[in-house]
KOLVOFI-494351 format. One line per 10 residues: for each residue x, y, z of C-alpha. Coordinates in steps of 0.5 Angstrom, whole numbers. Example, Ala and Ser with C-alpha at 12.3 -4.5 7.8 and 13.67 -1.06 7.14 Angstrom:
2
25 -9 16 | 27 -2 14 $
END
This chain:
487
-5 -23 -30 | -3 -30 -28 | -7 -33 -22 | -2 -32 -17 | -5 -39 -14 | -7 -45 -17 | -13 -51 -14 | -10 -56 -12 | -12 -62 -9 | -15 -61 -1 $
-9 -65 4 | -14 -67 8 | -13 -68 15 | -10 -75 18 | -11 -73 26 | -17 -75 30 | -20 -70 35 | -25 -72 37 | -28 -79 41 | -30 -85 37 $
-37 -83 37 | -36 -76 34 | -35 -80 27 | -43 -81 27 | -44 -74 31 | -48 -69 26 | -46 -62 30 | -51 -56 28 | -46 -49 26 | -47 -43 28 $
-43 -39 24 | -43 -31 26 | -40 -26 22 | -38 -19 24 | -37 -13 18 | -30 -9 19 | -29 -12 25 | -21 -12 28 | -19 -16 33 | -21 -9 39 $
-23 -15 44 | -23 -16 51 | -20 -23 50 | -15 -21 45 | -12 -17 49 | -16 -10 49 | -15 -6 54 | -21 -3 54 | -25 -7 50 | -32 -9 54 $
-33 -15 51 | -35 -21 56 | -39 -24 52 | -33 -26 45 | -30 -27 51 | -35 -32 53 | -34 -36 47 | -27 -36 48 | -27 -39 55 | -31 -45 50 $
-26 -46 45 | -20 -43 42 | -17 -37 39 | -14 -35 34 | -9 -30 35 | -6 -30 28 | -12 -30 23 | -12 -27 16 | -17 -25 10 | -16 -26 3 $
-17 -19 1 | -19 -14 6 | -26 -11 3 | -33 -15 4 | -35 -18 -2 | -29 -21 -4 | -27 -24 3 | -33 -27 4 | -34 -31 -2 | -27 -33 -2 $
-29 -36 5 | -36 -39 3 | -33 -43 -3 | -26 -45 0 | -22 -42 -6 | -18 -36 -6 | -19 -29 -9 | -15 -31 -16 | -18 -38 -17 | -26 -35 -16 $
-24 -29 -20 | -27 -24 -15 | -23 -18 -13 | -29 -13 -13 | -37 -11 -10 | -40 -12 -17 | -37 -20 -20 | -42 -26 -17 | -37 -31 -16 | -41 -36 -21 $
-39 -32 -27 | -34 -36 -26 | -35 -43 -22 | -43 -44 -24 | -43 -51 -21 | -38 -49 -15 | -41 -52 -8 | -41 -46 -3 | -40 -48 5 | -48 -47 7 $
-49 -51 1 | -44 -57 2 | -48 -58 9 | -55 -56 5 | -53 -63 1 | -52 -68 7 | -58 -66 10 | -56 -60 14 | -63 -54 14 | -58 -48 12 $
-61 -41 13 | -57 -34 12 | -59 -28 17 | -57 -22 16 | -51 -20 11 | -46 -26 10 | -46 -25 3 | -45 -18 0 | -47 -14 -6 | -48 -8 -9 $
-49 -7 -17 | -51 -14 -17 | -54 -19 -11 | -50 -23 -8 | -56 -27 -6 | -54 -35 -9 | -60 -40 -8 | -56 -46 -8 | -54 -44 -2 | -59 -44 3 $
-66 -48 5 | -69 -42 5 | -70 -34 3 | -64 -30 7 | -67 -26 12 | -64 -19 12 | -59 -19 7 | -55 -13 6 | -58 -11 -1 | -65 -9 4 $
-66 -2 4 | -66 -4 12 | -58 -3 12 | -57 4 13 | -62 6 19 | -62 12 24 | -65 14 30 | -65 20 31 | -70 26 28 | -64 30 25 $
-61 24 20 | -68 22 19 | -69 29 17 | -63 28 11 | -64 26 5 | -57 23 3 | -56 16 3 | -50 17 8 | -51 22 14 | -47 23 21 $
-42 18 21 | -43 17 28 | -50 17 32 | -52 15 40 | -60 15 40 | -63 12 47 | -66 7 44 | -67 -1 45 | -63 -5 42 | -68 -8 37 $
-69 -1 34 | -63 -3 29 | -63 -8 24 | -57 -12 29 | -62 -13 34 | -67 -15 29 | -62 -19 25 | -61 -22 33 | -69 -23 34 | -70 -27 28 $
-64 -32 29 | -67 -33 36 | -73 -34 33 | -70 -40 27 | -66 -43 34 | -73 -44 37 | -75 -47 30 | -69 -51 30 | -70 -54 38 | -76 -57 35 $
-73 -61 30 | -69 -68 29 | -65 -64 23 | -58 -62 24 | -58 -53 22 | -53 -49 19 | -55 -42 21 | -51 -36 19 | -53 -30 22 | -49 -24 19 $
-48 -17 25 | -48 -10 21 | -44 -8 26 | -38 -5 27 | -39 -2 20 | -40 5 19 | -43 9 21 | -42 8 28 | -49 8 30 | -51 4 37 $
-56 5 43 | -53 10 48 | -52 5 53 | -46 3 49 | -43 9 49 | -44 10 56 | -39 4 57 | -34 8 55 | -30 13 57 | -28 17 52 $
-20 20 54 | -19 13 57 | -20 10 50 | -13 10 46 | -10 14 41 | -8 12 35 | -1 8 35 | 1 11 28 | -1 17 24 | 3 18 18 $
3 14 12 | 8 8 13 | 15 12 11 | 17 10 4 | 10 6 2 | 8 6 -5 | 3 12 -8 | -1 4 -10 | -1 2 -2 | -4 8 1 $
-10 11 -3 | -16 10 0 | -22 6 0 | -27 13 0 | -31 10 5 | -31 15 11 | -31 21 6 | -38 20 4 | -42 22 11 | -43 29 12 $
-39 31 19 | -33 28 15 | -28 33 10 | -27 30 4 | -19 31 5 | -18 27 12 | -11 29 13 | -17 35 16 | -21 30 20 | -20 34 27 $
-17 31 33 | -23 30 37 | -27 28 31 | -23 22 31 | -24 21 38 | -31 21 37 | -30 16 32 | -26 11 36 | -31 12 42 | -37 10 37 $
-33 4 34 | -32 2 41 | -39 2 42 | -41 -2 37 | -37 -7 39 | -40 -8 44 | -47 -7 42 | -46 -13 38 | -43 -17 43 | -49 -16 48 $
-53 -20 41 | -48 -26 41 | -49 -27 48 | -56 -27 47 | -55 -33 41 | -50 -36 46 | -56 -35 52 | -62 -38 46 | -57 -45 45 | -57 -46 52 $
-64 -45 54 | -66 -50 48 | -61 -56 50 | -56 -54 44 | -50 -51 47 | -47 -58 47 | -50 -60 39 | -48 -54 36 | -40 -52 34 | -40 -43 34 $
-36 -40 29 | -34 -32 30 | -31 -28 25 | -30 -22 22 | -30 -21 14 | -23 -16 15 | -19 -11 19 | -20 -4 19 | -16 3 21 | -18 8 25 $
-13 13 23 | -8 9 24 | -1 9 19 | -6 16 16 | -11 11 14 | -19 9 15 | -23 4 13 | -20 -2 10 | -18 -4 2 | -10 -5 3 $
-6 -10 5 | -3 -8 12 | -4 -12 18 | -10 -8 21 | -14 -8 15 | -11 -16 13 | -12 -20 21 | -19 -21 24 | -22 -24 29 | -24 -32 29 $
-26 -36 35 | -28 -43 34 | -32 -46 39 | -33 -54 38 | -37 -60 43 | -32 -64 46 | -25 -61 44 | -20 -63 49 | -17 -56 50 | -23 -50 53 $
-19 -43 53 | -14 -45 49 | -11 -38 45 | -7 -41 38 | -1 -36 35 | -1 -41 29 | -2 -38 23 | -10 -39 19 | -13 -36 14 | -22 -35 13 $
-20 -40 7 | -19 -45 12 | -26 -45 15 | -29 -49 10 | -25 -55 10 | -25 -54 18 | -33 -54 19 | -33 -60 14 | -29 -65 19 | -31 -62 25 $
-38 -65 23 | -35 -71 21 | -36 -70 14 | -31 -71 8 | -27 -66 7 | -29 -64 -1 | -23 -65 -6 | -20 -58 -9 | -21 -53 -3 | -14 -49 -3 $
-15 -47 5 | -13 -52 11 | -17 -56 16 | -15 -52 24 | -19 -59 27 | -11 -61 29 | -10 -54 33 | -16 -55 37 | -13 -61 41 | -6 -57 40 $
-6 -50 39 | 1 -49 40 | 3 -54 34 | 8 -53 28 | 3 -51 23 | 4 -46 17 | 9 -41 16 | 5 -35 13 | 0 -32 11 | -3 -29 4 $
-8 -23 3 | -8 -19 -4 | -11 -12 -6 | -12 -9 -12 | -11 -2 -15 | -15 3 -16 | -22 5 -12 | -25 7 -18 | -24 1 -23 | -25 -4 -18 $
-31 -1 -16 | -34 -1 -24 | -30 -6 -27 | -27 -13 -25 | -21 -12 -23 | -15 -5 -24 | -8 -4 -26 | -5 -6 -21 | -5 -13 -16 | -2 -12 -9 $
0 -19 -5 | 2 -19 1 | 4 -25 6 | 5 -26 14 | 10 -29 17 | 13 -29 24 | 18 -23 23 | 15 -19 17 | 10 -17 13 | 12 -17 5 $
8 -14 0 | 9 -14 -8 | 6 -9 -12 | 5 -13 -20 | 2 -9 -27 | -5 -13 -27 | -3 -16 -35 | 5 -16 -35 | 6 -18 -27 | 12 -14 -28 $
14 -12 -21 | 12 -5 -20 | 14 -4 -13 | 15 -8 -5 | 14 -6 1 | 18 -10 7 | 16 -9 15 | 19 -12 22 | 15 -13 26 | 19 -14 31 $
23 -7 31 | 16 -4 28 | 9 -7 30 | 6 -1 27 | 9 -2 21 | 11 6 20 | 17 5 16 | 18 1 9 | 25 -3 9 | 25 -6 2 $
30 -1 0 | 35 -2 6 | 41 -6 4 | 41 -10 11 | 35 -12 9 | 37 -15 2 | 36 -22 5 | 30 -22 8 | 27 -19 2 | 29 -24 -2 $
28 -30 2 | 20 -27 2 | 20 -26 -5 | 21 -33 -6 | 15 -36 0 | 10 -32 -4 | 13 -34 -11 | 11 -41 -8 | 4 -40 -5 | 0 -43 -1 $
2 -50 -2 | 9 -48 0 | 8 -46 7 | 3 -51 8 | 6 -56 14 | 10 -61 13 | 9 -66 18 $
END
């Protein structure tokens, strides 16, 4: 299959963000991800969500409202964030490909700011890999610290799932245990402990820290649980599949399958069952929060609060049982937007929430200029530096993710049968399904999110929608280039 987008030269920014001395100013990043989290936070809007401290660093700095992965499961999303290119280019679509397969000389993120004389370090799971590790030396100073390949990652409590041999247990567990006792809190000790090492040098610090949480199983302190009150969380907005989808959008990631407390054929999962999920969810949201704010709370008590910019994101959606789905592994907006705050010193507009479309991609050329560094020839993502003066100005028109079919293939080989990609714009959400050798199209799929925000009903077959069908058939036969801003 052709790469749907091609590398093209990075169109740097010509705006100036900040005051004059920002130029020689070598801010430290700190660089938090989440895995499987969905924007369920307070400052998002959530009417539940206890989140004081996401909702902390979005007082700080800006929001966006309208953020998107590239392809919606770990690996692949990660590593088309960490190197600035999209899934195609780097040519990683699975959980087993090592992205310098393809590029062995490609500069990651880290590694860009390990090569100006930034201390990079990894904690936790920023990177991701199963067959093969996804460990990558050049990126770091020094040897990651809890990475996901360490036998650290699924980690119970409670004497019953101890008990059970199986690698994946319950799917949910409430021990009444301090926060350390899990790998997120040690992944937040360990962090801590790198700020303190970092306070005591002159050299600048790129710290990646990676948070487990919220990812299954659902597994946090109890006191998490106590927040909530089960019957007040909300049900589900959708259940079925969408109406008229394609057999290739709706198969499942068979994640959630794999925990004893869950049948292997959802449609079966229980009512109350599915609450209990939603519950532990919320949970681990918050437990995760309370590590942030501990981080947010060391770079203050080291003086670095006013040094550091702090990037928060996560990997990709997730459903819920949402449109009869679960876990993540399409290209729906639950699956495909994420969370992203971008806190930077000295930015004009604190508090700001931008609906402007960004995507995961964008984050390595903005980090670069943020701290004050050449924006390096070739990244196919655009620099958000101007929104953090401006968040509401005219800026991309969409929004592009992708996701193979089917599970099995891209579990064990590079790619499937099939490529789904999909694009955002304002109204719609489109989505192309295309034979991987021919790039025949197979089907498409058409959503409006203004009548149908839960995108219950595929509209690419109605006749009043033939227009709007094709306008965004050509938006995603231009690419990326072609919903760049034009000023």
């Amino acid at each position: 299959m052709k790469p749907l987008f091609s590398v093209l030269l990075f169109l740097g920014s010509a705006f100036c963000l900040f005051n004059s001395s920002a130029e020689n100013q070598r801010y430290n990043v700190l660089f938090v991800a989440f895995d499987d989290l969905r924007p369920d936070l307070s400052c998002y809007g959530d009417p539940v969500a206890i989140t004081p401290n996401f909702d902390r660093l979005a007082a700080q700095g800006t929001l966006f409202n309208r953020a998107y992965c590239q392809l919606a499961v770990c690996g692949p999303s990660r590593l088309s964030l960490i190197t600035g290119l999209r899934p195609d280019t780097i040519k990683v679509w699975d959980l087993k490909t090592h992205f310098r397969e393809t590029l062995p000389e490609l500069v990651t993120l880290p590694q860009y700011f390990k090569n100006h004389g930034y201390h990079s370090q990894a904690i936790g799971k920023i990177l991701h890999g199963s067959s093969v590790s996804m460990y990558d030396p050049p990126s770091w100073t020094e040897d990651p610290l809890f990475d996901y390949g360490r036998p650290h990652h699924w980690r119970y409590t409670s004497p019953e799932n101890l008990a059970v041999e199986a690698h994946k247990r319950s799917a949910t567990e409430g021990a009444d245990v301090p926060d350390d006792t899990f790998v997120d809190g040690l992944v937040c000790v360990a962090a801590e402990e790198a700020i303190d090492r970092f306070a005591e040098s002159r050299k600048p610090f790129f710290l990646g820290v990676g948070f487990r949480k919220p990812h299954l199983p659902f597994v946090a302190p109890k006191k998490y649980w106590d927040l909530y009150d089960r019957d007040s969380i909300p049900a589900r907005t959708s259940t079925n599949h969408p109406k008229d989808a394609p057999e290739y959008a709706l198969r499942t990631w068979n994640e959630i399958e794999g925990y004893t407390d869950i049948p292997k054929q959802l449609d079966q999962i229980s009512e109350e069952k599915i609450s209990e999920l939603r519950h532990g969810y919320y949970a681990c949201i918050s437990y995760v929060d309370a590590l942030l704010g501990r981080l947010l709370d060391k770079l203050e008590e080291r003086n670095l609060a006013n040094d550091t910019i702090v990037c928060l994101w996560g990997d990709h959606g997730f459903h819920l049982g949402e449109q009869g789905l679960w876990t993540k592994a399409n290209n729906y907006e639950l699956s495909a937007r994420v969370p992203l705050i971008l806190s930077v010193p000295n930015q004009k507009e604190k508090g700001a929430v931008s609906n402007a479309f960004v995507e995961l991609v964008d984050l390595y050329p903005t980090l670069a200029e943020a701290c004050g560094l050449e924006i390096p020839d070739g990244l196919e993502g655009l620099s958000m530096t101007p929104l953090l003066d401006k968040p509401h100005r005219s800026w991309k028109t969409a929004a592009f993710n992708q996701y193979p079919r089917d599970y099995t293939k891209i579990k064990h080989e590079k790619h499937g049968d099939v490529m789904g990609y999909s694009i955002r714009t304002d109204r719609y959400r489109y989505v192309e399904w295309r034979d991987w050798n021919s790039s025949e199209v197979l089907h498409q799929e058409l959503y409006d999110h203004c009548t149908d925000p839960h995108e219950t009903i595929n509209k690419a077959g109605i006749e009043e929608m033939a227009s709007a069908l094709s306008r965004h058939r050509e938006i995603l036969r231009d690419g990326w280039q072609g919903a760049l801003p034009k000023n």
